[in-house]
C-alpha positions, 0 to 999 in steps of 0.5 A: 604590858605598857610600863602605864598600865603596869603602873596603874596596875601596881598603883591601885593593887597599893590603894587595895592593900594599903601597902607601897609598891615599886612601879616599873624596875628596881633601877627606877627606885619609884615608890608609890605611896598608898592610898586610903583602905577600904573603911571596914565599918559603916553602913553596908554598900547594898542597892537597898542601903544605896536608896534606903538610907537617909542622911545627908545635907540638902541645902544651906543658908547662912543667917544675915549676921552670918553666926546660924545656919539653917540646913535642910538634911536628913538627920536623926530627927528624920528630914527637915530644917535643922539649925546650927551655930557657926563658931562666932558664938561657939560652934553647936551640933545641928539641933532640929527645928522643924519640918519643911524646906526651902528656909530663908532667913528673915533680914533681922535674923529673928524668923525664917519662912519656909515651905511645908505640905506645899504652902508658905509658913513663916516661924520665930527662931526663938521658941517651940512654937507653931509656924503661921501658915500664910498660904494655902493650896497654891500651886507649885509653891518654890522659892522664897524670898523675904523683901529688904524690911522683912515685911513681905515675902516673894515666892513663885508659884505655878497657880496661874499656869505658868511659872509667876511671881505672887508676894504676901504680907509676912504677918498674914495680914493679908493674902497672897497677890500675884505680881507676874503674869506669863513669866516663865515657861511652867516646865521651867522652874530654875530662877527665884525671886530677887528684891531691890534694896528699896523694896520697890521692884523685883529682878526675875528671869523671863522669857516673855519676850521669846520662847528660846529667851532667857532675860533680866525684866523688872517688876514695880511690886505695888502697879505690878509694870513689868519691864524688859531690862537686858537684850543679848545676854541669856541669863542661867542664875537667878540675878542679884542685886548690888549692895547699892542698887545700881547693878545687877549680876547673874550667870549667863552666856550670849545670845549668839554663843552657845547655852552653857550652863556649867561655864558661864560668864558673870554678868553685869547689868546697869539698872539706871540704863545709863549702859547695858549689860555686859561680862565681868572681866576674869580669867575663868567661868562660874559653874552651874551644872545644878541649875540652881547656884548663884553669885553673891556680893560680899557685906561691902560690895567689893567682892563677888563669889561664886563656884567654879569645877576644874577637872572634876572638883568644886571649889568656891571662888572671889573676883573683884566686883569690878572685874579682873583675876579671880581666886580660889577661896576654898580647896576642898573639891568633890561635888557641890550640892549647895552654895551660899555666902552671908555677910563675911562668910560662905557656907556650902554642901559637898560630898567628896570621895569617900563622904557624903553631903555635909555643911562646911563654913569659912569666914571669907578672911580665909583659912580651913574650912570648917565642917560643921555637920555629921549627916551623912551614913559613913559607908562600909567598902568605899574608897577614893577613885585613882584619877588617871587620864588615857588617849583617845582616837585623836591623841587628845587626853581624856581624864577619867576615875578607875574604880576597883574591885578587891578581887585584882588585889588577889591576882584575880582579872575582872570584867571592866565597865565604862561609865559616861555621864549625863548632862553632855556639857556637864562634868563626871565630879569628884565627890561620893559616886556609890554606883560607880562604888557598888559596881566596884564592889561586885567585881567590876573595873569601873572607869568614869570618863570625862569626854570631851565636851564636858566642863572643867577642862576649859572652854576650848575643850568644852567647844569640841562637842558643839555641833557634834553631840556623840560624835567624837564623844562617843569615841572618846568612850570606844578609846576608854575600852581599849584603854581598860583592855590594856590593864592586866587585871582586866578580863578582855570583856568590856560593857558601858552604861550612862543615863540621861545624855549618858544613856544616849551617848551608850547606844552611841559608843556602841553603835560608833565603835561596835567591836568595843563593847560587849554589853551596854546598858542605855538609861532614860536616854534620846536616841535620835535627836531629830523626833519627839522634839516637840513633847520634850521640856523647855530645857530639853529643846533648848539643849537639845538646839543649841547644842546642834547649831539649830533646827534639824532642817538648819543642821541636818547633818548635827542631827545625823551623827546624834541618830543611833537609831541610823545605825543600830544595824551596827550594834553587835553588843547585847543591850538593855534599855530602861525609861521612865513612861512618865519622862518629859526631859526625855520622852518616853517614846525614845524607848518604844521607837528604839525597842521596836527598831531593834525588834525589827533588826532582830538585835539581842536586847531587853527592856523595861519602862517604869510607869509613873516615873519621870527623868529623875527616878523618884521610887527607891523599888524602882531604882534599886530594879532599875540597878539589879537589872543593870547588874544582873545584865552585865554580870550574864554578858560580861562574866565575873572574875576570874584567876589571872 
């Protein structure tokens, strides 16, 4: 045994049974110390609790005066907006207000517009009593935003057939007038509206000027004039103006780079044209993998805020509105679901290890920061990953997060599995992964990668899978089997299962490396990038072009190495495929082309299509059969635990 493996193993039997260990020699005299035991209360980790068990926080928004904060959670009231106090006037409990979504506060504070049933209602803080619905029955009713003076609210909605921005008088004066036309793509709801400081124009993402466009534009709300505003950025935030006016600041990457999401730069764009748009100046990048977050000014202007992931974990950060060294506001790590900053202070939701999503608040003068909400179910048998890295095929260091079952603590050496995550630029974070912790608990060593290609590790190593999608990844997840092969509790018996770009990076590894593997599990994923192009969403094609450096007939030979379907004459491991008949991200046809291929080939395999389901699985019976079945799949090819 390597003195590593050694190491880890002596180092997780600690985190197992909450005592110290020696690694190595008693000459070496180096002593472990012990991680958090498995909590012994909570709720029960079953696949029926996993997607049946409410709780948590959503999303969060900090009242203009920054003392509230409304949340969208699953709480004891059931799933709503709850509202809670701050700490400026004595922190509150989160205290229920009423159902619906999407809250956004009123500038004076006293209202907060809000979506219900799909339509628009706006309500007063103070009182019981019933909100006004100022809409009804428009389609794809998203975002909200109120105008500076509070008096109208934008939102976009899909009513037109495509994604457009309507506005409607907050007192319902008057109904809803659409003030877009065609400025966005209808499989493409990522940005929200933004207000000028006068009132008088709307900042909005379109890709009116070309398909694979994202620009600022301007809409003059009373004539309705829109008006192309930038040219070489491709903007991934929602944009948002200075306190002045005079800018504009959004996430984005240049046209003639590569479309990454979660490592972007902020940009800054002069409204008054006097110049156009370019990068603010700082060390590092904001993070988007959610599609959804955005930077935020400070009350005077001077400041910027925005997240940031390194090596797995969020964290919220400030950069000088001018540029220059940015800094980390928060240490809290784990994931980020949600982000917003208001007057002097941020409030965000993050799930970490061990807990679920919560609301945490911070005046921007510095300090802890504080949690403010309970929502989430404390779970029975869930402890913190040990964070390890491994070497792969090319000596490059890989980081990856090793999950254990109790049974290594009894001498006992289990069936190992490699996880690769979704999203291909994307990261594998470090907040509460209860897959990856069920699995641990039915007796599977579960290691987690980070392949290269992924965020938070820098750029240069985020560059490494352009033009090269599941190929060196894909052996980075062959490398991560002969790791797990090394660790003396580990059987010999290897699988590996991802959805989405993890599904597709599975058929991949297994496929690349075939004597690794021996079984894979490959969810919702494209086997070959080159077909069904065409029937994918915006995002999908976008992703899917840039991260091969073109067209396939621009860039044939990107496109031969993401084709597993060319090799699955290779594949030596059993594998289960699972799809969503309904899935527009990644056709369904994926599934029966790579079905009917390893039918052909005479390959050992199973299969199920879920009908109705999309991408993301919405019915909980359909992903809790879509869990059992992975299990039960790996526990007939794989084995169980057995005496070491």
């Amino acid at each position: 045994m390597s003195f590593l493996a050694r190491r880890v193993w002596l180092r997780m039997v600690g985190l197992m049974t909450g005592t110290s260990l020696l690694v190595g020699c008693a000459a070496q005299g180096e002593r472990i110390p012990a991680g958090p035991a498995a909590s012994a209360v909570g709720v029960p980790l079953t696949l029926e609790n996993i997607h049946h068990v409410s709780g948590g926080a959503v999303e969060v928004r900090i009242a203009p005066d920054g003392r509230r904060i409304a949340v969208v959670a699953a709480g004891p009231e059931g799933r709503g907006i709850y509202l809670l106090r701050t700490g400026g006037d004595g922190a509150s409990a989160p205290q229920w207000w009423r159902s619906g979504n999407s809250p956004v506060w009123a500038p004076d504070g006293r209202r907060i517009a809000y979506l219900e049933d799909g339509d628009l209602w706006v309500a007063e803080l103070e009182g019981r009593s019933a909100g006004k619905r100022l809409t009804s029955g428009l389609a794809g009713m998203r975002d909200l935003a109120f105008s500076p003076d509070g008096g109208r609210i934008a939102f976009y909605s899909s009513e037109s057939g495509s994604q457009d921005i309507w506005i409607v008088d907050a007192a319902g004066s008057s109904g809803p007038r659409q003030v877009t036309r065609g400025a966005m793509a209808l499989d493409d709801p990522r940005f929200e509206p933004a207000w000028s400081p006068d009132g008088r124009q709307i900042a909005y993402i379109s890709n009116a000027s070309d398909y694979w466009h994202d620009d600022v534009w301007l809409v003059e709300v009373d004539s309705g004039e829109s008006d192309r505003l930038t040219r070489s950025l491709m903007a991934s935030s929602t944009p948002v103006w200075a306190p002045d006016g005079g800018r504009i600041i959004l996430f984005g990457t240049a046209k003639n780079g590569y479309w990454y999401q979660d490592l972007a730069d902020i940009y800054e764009v002069d409204v008054t044209r006097a110049w156009s748009e370019r990068v603010l100046t700082m060390q590092v990048y904001a993070s988007d993998s959610a599609m959804r977050h955005r930077p935020y000014f400070s009350a005077d202007g001077a400041t910027i805020y925005f997240p940031y992931v390194e090596r797995a974990n969020y964290d919220i950060w400030a950069v000088p509105a001018a540029g220059g060294v940015a800094s980390r506001v928060t240490n809290l790590g784990g994931s980020l679901r949600s982000f917003h900053a208001s007057g002097d202070a941020v409030a965000l939701i993050r799930t970490g290890p061990t807990e679920g999503a919560e609301v945490y608040y911070m005046a921007t003068v510095g300090g802890e920061p504080t949690r403010l909400t309970a929502f989430a179910p404390r779970w029975r048998d869930v402890r913190a990953p040990m964070e390890i890295a491994y070497r792969s095929h090319d000596g490059l260091y890989v980081q990856g997060f090793l999950y254990l079952p109790d049974a290594i603590a009894h001498g006992e050496r289990c069936p190992a599995l490699v996880q690769v995550h979704g999203g291909g630029t994307n990261t594998y974070t470090n907040g509460l992964n209860l897959t990856e912790q069920y699995l641990a608990s039915r007796g599977y060593v579960v290691l987690a990668i980070n392949y290269r290609g992924g965020s938070g590790f820098g750029r240069e190593f985020q560059d490494l899978a352009v033009g090269d999608w599941m190929g060196d990844q894909a052996l980075d997840a062959g490398a991560a089997a002969d790791f797990l092969r090394t660790l003396p509790y580990v059987s010999g018996r290897v699988g590996v299962y991802g959805g989405s770009y993890g599904g597709a990076m599975s058929m991949a590894a297994a496929t690349w490396t075939p004597n690794k593997f021996d079984a894979v599990v490959a969810t919702r994923g494209a086997y070959s990038e080159e077909g069904r192009f065409d029937e994918t969403d915006r995002l999908g094609q976008i992703f899917t072009r840039t991260g091969h450096l073109g067209m396939p007939e621009e860039n044939p030979r990107a496109y031969e190495t993401s084709n597993s379907l060319a090799r699955l004459d290779r594949l030596t491991a059993p594998i289960l495929l699972m799809h969503g008949q309904e899935d527009r991200r990644v056709p369904y046809a994926h599934h029966r082309i790579a079905v009917a291929e390893l039918s052909r080939l005479g390959k050992r395999f199973e299969e199920k299509s879920y009908p109705g389901e999309g991408h993301g699985f919405r019915d909980p019976a359909n992903r809790i059969d879509l869990d059992e079945r992975r299990q039960d799949f790996f526990a007939r090819n794989l084995g169980a635990c057995e005496a070491g």
